[in-house]
DORODO-863194 format. One record per residue (C-alpha): residue in one letter; y, z negated, x negated. Coordinates in steps of 0.02 Angstrom, whole numbers, padded with zeros to 5 digits, always signed. Each point is the difference from the previous one (the first is absolute). Example, Ala and Ser with C-alpha at 12.3 -4.5 7.8 and 13.67 -1.06 7.14 Angstrom:
2
a-00225-00390-00615s+00172+00033-00069
! end
This chain:
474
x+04935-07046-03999x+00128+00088-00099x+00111+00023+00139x-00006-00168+00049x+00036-00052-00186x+00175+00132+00006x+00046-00095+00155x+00002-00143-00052x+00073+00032-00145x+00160+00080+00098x-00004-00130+00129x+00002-00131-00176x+00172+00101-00065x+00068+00032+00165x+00007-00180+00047x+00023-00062-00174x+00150+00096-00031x+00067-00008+00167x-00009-00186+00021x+00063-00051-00184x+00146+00108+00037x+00052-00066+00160x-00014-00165-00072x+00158+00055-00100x+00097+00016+00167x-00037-00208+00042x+00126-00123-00073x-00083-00087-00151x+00095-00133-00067x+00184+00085+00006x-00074+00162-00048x-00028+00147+00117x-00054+00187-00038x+00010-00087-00167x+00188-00031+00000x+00067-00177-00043x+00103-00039+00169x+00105-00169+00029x-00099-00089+00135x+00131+00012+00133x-00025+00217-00005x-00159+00051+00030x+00043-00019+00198x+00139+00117-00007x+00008+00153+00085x+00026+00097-00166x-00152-00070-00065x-00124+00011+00171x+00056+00171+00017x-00058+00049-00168x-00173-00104-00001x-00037+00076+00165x+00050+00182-00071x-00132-00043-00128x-00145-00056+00120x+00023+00139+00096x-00008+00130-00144x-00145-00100-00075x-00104-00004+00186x+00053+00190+00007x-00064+00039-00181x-00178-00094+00019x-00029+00079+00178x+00018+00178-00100x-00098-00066-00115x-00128-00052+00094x-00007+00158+00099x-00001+00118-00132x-00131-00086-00076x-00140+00065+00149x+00013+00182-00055x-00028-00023-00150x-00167-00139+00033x-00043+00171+00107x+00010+00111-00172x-00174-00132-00050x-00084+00074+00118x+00062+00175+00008x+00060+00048-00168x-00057-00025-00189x+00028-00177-00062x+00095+00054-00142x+00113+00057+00148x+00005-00164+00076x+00041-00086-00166x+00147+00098-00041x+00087-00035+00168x-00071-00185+00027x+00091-00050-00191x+00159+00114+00064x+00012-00099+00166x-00031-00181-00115x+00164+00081-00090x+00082+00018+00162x-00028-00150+00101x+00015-00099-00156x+00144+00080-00071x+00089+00026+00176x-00017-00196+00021x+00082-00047-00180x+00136+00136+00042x+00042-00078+00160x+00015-00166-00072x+00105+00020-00128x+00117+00112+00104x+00027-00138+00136x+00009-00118-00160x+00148+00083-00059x+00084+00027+00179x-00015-00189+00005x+00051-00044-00183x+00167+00140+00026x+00038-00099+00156x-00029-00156-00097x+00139+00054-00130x+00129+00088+00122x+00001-00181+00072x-00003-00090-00157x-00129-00113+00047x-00029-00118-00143x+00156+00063-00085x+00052-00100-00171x-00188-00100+00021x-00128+00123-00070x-00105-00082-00125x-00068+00122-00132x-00118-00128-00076x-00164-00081+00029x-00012-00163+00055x-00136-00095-00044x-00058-00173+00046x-00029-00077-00168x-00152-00144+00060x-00079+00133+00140x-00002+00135-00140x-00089-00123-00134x-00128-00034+00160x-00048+00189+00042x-00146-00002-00082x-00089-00171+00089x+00030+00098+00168x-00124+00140+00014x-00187-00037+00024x-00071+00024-00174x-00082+00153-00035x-00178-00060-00044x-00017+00023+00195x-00039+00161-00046x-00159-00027-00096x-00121+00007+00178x+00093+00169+00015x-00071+00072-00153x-00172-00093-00005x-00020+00085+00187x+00026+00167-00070x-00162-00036-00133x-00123-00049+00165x-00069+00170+00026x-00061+00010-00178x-00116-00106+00086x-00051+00097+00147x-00180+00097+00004x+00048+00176-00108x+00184-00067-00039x-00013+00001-00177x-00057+00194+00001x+00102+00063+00135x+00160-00050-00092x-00077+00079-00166x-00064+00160+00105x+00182+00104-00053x+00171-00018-00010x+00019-00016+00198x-00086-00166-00014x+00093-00049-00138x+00168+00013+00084x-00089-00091+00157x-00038-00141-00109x+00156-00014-00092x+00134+00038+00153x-00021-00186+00066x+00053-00062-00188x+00150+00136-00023x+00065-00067+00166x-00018-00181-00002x+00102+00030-00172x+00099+00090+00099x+00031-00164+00118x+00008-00132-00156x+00157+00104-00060x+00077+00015+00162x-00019-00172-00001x+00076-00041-00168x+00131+00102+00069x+00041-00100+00146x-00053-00163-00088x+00124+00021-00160x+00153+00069+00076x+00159-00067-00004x+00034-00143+00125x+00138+00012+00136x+00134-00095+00035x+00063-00043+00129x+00087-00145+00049x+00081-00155-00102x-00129-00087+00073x-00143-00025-00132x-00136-00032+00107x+00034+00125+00108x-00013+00128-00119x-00155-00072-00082x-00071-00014+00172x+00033+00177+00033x-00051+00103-00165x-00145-00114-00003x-00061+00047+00180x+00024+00166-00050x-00087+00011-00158x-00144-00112+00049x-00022+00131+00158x-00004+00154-00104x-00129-00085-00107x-00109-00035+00149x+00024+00178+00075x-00041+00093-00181x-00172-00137-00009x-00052+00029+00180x+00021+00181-00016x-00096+00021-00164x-00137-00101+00064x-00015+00092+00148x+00007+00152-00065x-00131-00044-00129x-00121-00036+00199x+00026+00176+00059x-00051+00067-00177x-00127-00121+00008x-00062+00078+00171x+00036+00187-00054x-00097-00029-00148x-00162-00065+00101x+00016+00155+00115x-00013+00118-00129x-00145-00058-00095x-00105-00061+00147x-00002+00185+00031x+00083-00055+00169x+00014+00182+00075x+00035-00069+00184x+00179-00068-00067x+00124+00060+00095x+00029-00169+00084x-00011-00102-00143x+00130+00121-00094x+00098-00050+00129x-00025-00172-00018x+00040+00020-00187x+00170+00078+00043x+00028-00134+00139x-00021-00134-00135x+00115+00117-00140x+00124-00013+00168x+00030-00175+00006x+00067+00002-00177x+00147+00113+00087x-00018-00138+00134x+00014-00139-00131x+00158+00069-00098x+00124+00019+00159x-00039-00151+00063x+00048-00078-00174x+00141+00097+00010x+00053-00049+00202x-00035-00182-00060x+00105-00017-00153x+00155+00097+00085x-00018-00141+00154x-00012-00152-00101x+00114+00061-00125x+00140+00004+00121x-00074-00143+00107x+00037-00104-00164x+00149+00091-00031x+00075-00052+00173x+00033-00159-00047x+00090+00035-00153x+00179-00086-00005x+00034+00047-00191x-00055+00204+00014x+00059+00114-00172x+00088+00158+00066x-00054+00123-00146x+00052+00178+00047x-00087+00112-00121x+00016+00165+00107x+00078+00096-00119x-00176-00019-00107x-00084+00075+00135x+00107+00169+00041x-00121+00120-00071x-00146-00064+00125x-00080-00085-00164x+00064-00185-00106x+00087+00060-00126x+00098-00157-00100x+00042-00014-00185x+00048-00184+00028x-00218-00038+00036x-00094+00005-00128x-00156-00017+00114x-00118+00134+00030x-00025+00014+00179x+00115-00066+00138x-00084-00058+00199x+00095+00151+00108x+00107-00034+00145x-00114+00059+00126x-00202-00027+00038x-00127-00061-00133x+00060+00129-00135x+00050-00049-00157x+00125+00131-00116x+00020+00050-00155x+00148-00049-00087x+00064+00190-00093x+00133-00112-00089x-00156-00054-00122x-00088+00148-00093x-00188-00036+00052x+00066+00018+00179x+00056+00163-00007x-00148+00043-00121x-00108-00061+00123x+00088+00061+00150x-00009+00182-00058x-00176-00013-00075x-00058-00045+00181x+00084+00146+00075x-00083+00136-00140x-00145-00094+00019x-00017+00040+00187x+00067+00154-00006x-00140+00055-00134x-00132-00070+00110x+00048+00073+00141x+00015+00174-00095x-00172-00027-00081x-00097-00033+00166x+00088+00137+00091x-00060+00124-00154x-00173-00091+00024x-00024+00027+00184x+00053+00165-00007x-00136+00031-00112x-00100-00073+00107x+00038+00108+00166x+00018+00177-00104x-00106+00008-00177x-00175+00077+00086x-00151-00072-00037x-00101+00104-00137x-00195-00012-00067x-00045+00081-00167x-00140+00011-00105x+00030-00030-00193x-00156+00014-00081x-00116-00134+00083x+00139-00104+00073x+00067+00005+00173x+00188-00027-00007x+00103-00025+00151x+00208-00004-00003x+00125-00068+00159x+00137-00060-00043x-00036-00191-00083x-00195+00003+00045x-00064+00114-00141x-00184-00049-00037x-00147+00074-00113x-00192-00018+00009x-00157+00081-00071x-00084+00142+00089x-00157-00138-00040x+00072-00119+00113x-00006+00096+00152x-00149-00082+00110x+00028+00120+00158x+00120+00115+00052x+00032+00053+00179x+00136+00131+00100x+00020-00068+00161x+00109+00047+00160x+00018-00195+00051x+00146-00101-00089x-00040-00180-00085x-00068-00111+00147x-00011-00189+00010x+00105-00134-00026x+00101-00026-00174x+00147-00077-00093x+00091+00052-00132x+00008-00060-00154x+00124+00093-00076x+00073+00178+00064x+00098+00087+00114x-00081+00009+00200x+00128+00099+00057x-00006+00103+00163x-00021+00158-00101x-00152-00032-00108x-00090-00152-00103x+00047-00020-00176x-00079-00152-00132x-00125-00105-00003x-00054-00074+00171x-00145-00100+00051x-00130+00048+00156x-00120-00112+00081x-00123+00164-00011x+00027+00065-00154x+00052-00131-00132x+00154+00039-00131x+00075+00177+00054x+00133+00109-00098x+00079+00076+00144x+00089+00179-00025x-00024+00046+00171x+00112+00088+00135x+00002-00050+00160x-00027+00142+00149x-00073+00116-00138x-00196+00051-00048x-00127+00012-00069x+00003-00162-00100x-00095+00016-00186x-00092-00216-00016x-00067-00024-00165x-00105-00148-00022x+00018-00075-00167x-00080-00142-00093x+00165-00098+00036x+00099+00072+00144x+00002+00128+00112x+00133+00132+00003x+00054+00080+00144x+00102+00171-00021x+00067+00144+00087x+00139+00121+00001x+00121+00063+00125x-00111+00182-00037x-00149-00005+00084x-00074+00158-00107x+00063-00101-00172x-00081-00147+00060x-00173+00102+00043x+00004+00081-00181x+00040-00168-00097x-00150-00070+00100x-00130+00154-00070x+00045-00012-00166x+00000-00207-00016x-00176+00019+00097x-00066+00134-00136x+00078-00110-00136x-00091-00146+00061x-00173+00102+00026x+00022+00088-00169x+00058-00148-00104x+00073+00145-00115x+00179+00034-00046x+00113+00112+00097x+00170+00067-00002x+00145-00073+00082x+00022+00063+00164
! end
């Protein structure tokens, strides 16, 4: 399952990225690779050499990607998955970055040839232009946003389930299972806002044409963001039943629920295919067009104009929108994005590294069990202990996990068996005995990589539990 999540994943970014870009290289209105080009130039020779340059570099660049991604989906199963984490976010950093480097160097080979011909020489217009009546309308043309309320009532359904109402009290893992659907269909209601209360475009003299067109294009965002949110609020809906119908069999309806998360992928290209097509279907007809050429905003790969006010600008390729670094919230933003990210992926590389190389350890303290790996520490009474076993045959049965790490190399968290109940799993894989201590609430399962430490923890947790009486720590 968790390989199949990573490649889909990849397969997401690698066609995500790869397609958005190479949208750039298609003429879009009079701008290509996101250079402002009179309409009687984008056929020349000059300019097809350089668009074809690009495609070629950008086909070149995702077909490394793609095959350096298949040694490192091999470190998964060969390697520690702190391993694998490290060099999946350096290869996101790669194909990513490479594909953002690529574009604006083509960019600038096209906006240098752009100047040595002094195309549009004497006409650039360094303002906005704005449509008086289709900017006082912007706000009748999205759906409205109460479409979002089945969304959010979705998300409180399995409150109502059999056991809902204490599985999502049970500990902070069910909290965060609860609460994820709500954080992201926030998370969709901004990025609708977004989309809905941006600026509007102009782009002809033509009123209705431009009233036709921002209107098409808000009202389809507003529809994509609604359809998304609600079904992404379904596949919650269906996670949520597998997980407290103790569903252990669930390997096909996992996959179901990221089938379902899939068509929200599914959902926001095909806005984006749709509004590009009718956008310059409507714009075809256009005997009035507005030549704006605002390339020298774009130079540094980002908007950056002191002449808008406005927060956020639509970009000149794909779906994305950019920040304008003219305004001081952009670049605030901007930059707290890029610590952000670079924090978290600092702080789970530290954490899965914890994960693959702090050992697990049992003490005694007094008449507590204590047990330390990495985030999993956990504590219980010597009184709690029903049973205690040291056994040569691993956890059997069939299981999920509720929260933890089921990495190749061992079993780390809290995981659920068909056989057992609630486990706290310190186990590695490959290595015995195993120590299984029965409590009144779980059962823990717990070895080390020494079968002789493992056999001597064992003796003195089973005289401890005999005795009732304190010992020392081992």
């Amino acid at each position: 399952m968790m390989t199949f999540i990573i490649l889909f994943c990849s397969i997401t970014i690698l066609a995500a990225c790869h397609f958005t870009y190479k949208s750039a290289a298609k003429l879009n209105g009079n701008l290509l690779l996101g250079v402002t080009l009179p309409k009687y130039e984008p056929e020349s020779p000059e300019v097809m050499e350089i668009v074809s340059a690009f495609k070629k570099a950008l086909n070149l660049h995702s077909t490394i990607g793609a095959a350096a991604h298949i040694p490192i989906l091999l470190v998964l199963w060969f390697s520690y998955i702190s391993v694998f984490l490290i060099l999946y976010m350096l290869w996101c950093v790669f194909y990513m970055g490479g594909c953002m480097y690529l574009y604006k160097k083509y960019f600038l080979k096209l906006y240098n040839l752009k100047k040595e011909k002094k195309w549009f020489n004497g006409e650039k217009l360094h303002i906005t232009v704005i449509d008086s009546q289709v900017s006082a309308a912007k706000d009748q043309m999205p759906l409205t946003a109460w479409w979002f309320i089945p969304a959010f009532l979705i998300c409180l359904i399995p409150l109502l389930f059999p056991g809902g109402l204490s599985y999502f009290r049970s500990g902070i893992g069910g909290i965060f299972l609860f609460l994820l659907p709500f954080l992201l269909k926030i998370l969709f209601l901004t990025l609708y806002y977004i989309f809905a209360k941006r600026r509007t475009i102009t782009y002809s003299n033509d009123t209705e044409l431009n009233m036709a067109c921002n209107k098409m294009t808000k009202r389809s965002w507003s529809i994509c963001w609604i359809l998304i949110a609600f079904i992404d609020s379904l596949s919650f809906l269906a996670l949520d039943w597998i997980l407290i119908s103790d569903g252990f069999q669930s390997t096909f309806l996992f996959t179901v629920y990221i089938l379902i998360q899939s068509l929200c992928i599914f959902i926001l290209l095909s806005s984006v295919s749709y509004i590009r097509k009718k956008r310059i279907y409507l714009l075809s007809a256009d005997k009035e067009p507005i030549m704006v050429d605002e390339d020298d905003y774009w130079i540094t790969g980002a908007y950056n104009n002191p002449n808008d006010h406005s927060l956020l600008a639509p970009s000149r390729y794909g779906s994305n929108i950019s920040f304008n670094m003219a305004h001081p919230a952009g670049r605030i933003i901007t930059g707290g994005l890029y610590i952000f990210t670079a924090v978290l992926c600092i702080w789970l590389s530290i954490v899965f590294l914890r994960f693959d190389f702090v050992p697990f350890d049992l003490q005694l303290n007094g008449d507590n069990v204590s047990i330390t790996a990495a985030e999993y520490d956990i504590q219980f009474p010597i009184s709690a202990v029903e049973d205690i076993q040291l056994t040569d045959q691993a956890p059997q049965g069939t299981y999920y996990k509720n929260n933890g790490v089921d990495a190749q190399q061992y079993f780390l968290g809290n995981f659920k068996y068909k056989e057992y109940g609630q486990c706290k799993m310190y186990y590695y894989r490959n290595y015995t005995p195993v120590i299984k201590i029965k409590t009144d609430q779980y059962t823990v399962f717990f070895n080390t990589k020494d079968s002789e430490k493992t056999e001597e923890i064992y003796r003195i947790l089973k005289e401890a539990v005999e005795s009732r009486q304190h010992v020392l720590p081992l």
